[in-house]
C-alpha positions as MATLAB code, in Angstrom:
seq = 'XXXXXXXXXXXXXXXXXXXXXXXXXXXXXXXXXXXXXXXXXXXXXXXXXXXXXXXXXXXXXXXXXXXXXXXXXXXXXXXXXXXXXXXXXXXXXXXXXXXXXXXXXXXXXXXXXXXXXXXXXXXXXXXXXXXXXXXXXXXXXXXXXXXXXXXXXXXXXXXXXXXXXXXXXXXXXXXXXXXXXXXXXXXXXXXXXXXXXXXXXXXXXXXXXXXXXXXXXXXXXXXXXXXXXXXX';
ca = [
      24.476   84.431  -29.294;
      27.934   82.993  -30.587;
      28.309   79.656  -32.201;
      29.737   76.877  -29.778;
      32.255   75.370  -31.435;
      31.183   71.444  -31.829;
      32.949   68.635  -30.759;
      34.258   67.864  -34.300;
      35.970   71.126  -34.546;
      39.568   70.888  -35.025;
      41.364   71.835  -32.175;
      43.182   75.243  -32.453;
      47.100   74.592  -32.102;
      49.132   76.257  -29.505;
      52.011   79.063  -29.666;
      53.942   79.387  -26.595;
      56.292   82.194  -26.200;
      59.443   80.945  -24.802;
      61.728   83.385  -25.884;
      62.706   85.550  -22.743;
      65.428   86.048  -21.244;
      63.422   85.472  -17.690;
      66.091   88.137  -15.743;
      63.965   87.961  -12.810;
      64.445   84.292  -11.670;
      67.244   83.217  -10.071;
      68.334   80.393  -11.678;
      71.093   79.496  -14.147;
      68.626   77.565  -16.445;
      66.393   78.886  -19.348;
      63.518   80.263  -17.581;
      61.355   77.244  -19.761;
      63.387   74.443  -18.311;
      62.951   75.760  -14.531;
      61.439   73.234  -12.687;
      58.214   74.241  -10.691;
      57.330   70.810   -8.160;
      59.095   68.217  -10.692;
      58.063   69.723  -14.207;
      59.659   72.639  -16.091;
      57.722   75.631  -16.595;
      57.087   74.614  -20.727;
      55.759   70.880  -19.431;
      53.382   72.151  -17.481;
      52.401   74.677  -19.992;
      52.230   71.779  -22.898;
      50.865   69.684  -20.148;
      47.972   71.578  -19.681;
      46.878   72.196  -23.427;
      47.520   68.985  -24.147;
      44.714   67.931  -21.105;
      41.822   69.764  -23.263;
      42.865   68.039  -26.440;
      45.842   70.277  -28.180;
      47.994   68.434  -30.583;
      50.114   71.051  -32.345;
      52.532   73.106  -30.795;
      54.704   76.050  -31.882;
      57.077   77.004  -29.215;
      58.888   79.859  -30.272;
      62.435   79.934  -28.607;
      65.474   82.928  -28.231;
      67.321   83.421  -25.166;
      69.845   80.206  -24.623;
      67.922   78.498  -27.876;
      69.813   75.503  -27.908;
      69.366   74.845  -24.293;
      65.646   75.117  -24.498;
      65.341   73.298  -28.008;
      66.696   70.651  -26.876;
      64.249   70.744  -24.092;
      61.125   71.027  -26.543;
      62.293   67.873  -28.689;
      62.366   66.033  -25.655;
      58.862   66.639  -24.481;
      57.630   66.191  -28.272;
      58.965   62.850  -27.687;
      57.830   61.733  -24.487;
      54.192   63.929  -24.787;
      53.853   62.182  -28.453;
      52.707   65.804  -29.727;
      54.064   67.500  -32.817;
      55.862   70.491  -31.976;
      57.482   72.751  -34.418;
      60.800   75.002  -32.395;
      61.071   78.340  -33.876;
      63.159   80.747  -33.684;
      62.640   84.832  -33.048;
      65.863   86.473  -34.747;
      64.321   89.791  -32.855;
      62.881   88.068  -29.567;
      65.362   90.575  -27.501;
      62.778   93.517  -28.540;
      59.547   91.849  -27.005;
      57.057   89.692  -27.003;
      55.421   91.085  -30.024;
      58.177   90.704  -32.219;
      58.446   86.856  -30.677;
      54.866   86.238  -31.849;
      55.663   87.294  -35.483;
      57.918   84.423  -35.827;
      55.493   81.875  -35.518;
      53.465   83.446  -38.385;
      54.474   81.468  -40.949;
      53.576   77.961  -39.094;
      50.121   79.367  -38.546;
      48.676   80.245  -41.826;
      44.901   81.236  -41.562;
      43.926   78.801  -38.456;
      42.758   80.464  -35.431;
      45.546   79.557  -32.559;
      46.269   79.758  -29.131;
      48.313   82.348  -27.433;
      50.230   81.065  -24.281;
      53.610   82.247  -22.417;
      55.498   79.690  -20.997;
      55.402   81.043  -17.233;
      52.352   81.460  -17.163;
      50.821   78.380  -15.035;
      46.781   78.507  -15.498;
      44.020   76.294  -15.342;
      42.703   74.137  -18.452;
      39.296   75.816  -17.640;
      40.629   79.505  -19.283;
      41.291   77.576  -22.640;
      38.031   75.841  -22.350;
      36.051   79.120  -22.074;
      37.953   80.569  -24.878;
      36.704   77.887  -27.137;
      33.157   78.515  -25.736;
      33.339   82.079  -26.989;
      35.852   81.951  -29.722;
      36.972   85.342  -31.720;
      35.109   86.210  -34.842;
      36.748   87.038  -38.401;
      39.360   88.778  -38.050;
      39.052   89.037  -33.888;
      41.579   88.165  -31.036;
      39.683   87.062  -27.627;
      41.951   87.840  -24.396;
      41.220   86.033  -20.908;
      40.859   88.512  -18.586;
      40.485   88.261  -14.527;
      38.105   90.617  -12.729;
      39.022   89.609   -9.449;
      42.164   91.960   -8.897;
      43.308   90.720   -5.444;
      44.487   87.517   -6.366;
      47.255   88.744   -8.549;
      50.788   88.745   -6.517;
      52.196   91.391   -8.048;
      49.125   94.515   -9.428;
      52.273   96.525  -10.807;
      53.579   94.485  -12.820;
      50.421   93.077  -14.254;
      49.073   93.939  -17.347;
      45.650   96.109  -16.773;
      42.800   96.156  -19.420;
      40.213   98.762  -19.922;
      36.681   97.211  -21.254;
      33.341   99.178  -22.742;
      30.349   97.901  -24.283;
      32.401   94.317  -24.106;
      34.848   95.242  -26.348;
      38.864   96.000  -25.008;
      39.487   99.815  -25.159;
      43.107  100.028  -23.857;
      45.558   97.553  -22.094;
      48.859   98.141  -20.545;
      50.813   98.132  -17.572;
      50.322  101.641  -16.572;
      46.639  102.348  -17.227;
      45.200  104.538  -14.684;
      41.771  103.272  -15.226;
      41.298   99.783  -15.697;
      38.593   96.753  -15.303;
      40.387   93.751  -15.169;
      43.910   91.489  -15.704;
      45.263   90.554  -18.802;
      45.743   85.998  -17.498;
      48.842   85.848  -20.761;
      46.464   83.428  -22.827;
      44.651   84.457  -26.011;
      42.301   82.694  -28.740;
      43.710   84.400  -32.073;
      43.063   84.665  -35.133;
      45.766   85.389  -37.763;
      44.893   89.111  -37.663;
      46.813   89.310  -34.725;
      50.259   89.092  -37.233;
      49.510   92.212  -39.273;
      48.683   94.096  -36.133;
      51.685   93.027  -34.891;
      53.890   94.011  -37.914;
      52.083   97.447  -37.890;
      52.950   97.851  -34.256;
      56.493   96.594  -35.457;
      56.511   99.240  -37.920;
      55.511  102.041  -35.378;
      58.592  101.048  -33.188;
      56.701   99.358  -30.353;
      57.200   95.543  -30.086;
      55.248   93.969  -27.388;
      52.487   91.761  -27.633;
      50.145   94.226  -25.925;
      50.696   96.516  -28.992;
      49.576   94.444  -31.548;
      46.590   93.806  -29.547;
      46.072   97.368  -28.818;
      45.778   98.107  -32.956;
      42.994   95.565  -32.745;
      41.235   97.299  -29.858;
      41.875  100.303  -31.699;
      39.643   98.492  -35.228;
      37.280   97.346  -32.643;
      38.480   93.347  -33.005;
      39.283   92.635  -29.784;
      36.855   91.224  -27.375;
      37.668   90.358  -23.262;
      36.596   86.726  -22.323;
      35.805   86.792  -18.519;
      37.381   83.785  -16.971;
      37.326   85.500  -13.172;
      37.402   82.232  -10.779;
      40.057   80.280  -12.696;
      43.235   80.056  -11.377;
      46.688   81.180  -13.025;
      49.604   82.760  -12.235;
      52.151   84.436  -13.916;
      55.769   83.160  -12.455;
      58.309   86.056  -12.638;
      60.996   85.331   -9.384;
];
């Protein structure tokens, strides 16, 4: 059985990939300042880490970065989190390459793994820290419950055996379950990255494919929650 964590625990800070371009949504905004009922996607995504206790942000920032750091030092403000703005000199080649930038405001604390328009339910982050990853681990939330998603092609499928992940991508033929966009990491998930990096392929799903590969990363069933990833 895994250790609970216990309420003393500190609280795992938050990296939210905010770096997109977000071509798909018509709007002449950054896709993290598009309001969604009154609050911009990244509010709602701060506001919902912030409702199980987060306190430290990284929001890692590229397309239009003045627009949307501007945007983040406002919410520090009214939220009263800290929140350090980073920026991904290479964010146009993926999401991978986005998380590398936050590397060096990590260190060797396990983190959260969030994208910015991805709207989901404080419940996922709550079962991550139920089940956290062990050394050297990353734990994905996954959905089992395939007919909720809006759009199956464009989600990203994950293959599972003997609970462990044994491939994800978009274009898996066989597959068990949705990749929800939010991760418990720990800092393992940089060197994977950087070999993926090194191998030409730059997306998050990548990095976290060299773990599967090593056998480090582990699918966290959160099937019931909602989310939804916000594309148009």
């Amino acid at each position: 059985m895994r250790r609970h964590p216990s309420a003393s625990a500190e609280m795992p800070p938050v990296v939210i990939l905010a770096a997109g371009e977000g071509t798909r949504i018509d709007s002449n905004r950054p896709k993290p300042v598009v309001p969604v009922l009154g609050q911009t996607l990244l509010e709602r995504t701060l506001r919902t880490c912030v409702s199980v206790g987060v306190q430290q942000f990284v929001v890692v920032v590229g397309c239009r970065e003045e627009q949307v750091r501007a945007h983040v030092g406002a919410l520090g403000e009214r939220l009263g989190v800290h929140i350090a703005c980073v920026g991904a000199e290479d964010w146009s080649l993926g999401n991978g390459a986005s998380t590398l930038a936050a590397a060096s405001h990590i260190g060797n604390r396990r983190f959260f793994l969030v994208m910015v328009d991805h709207l989901v339910d404080p419940e996922i982050l709550k079962k991550l820290l139920l089940d956290p990853p062990g050394s050297g681990e990353v734990c994905m939330a996954v959905d089992h419950d395939h007919r909720r998603v809006f759009d199956l092609d464009d989600a990203t499928k994950v293959r599972c055996r003997n609970g462990q992940l044994a491939a994800i991508g978009k274009a898996l033929d066989q597959w068990d379950c949705i990749d929800t966009g939010v991760f418990l990491c720990t800092p393992a998930l940089f060197p994977a990255l950087r070999r993926a990096h090194d191998a030409g392929r730059h997306l998050l799903s990548h990095g976290i494919a060299d773990l599967a590969s090593r056998g480090l990363a582990r699918p966290v069933d959160i099937t019931g929650c909602r989310w939804m990833d916000v594309d148009t």
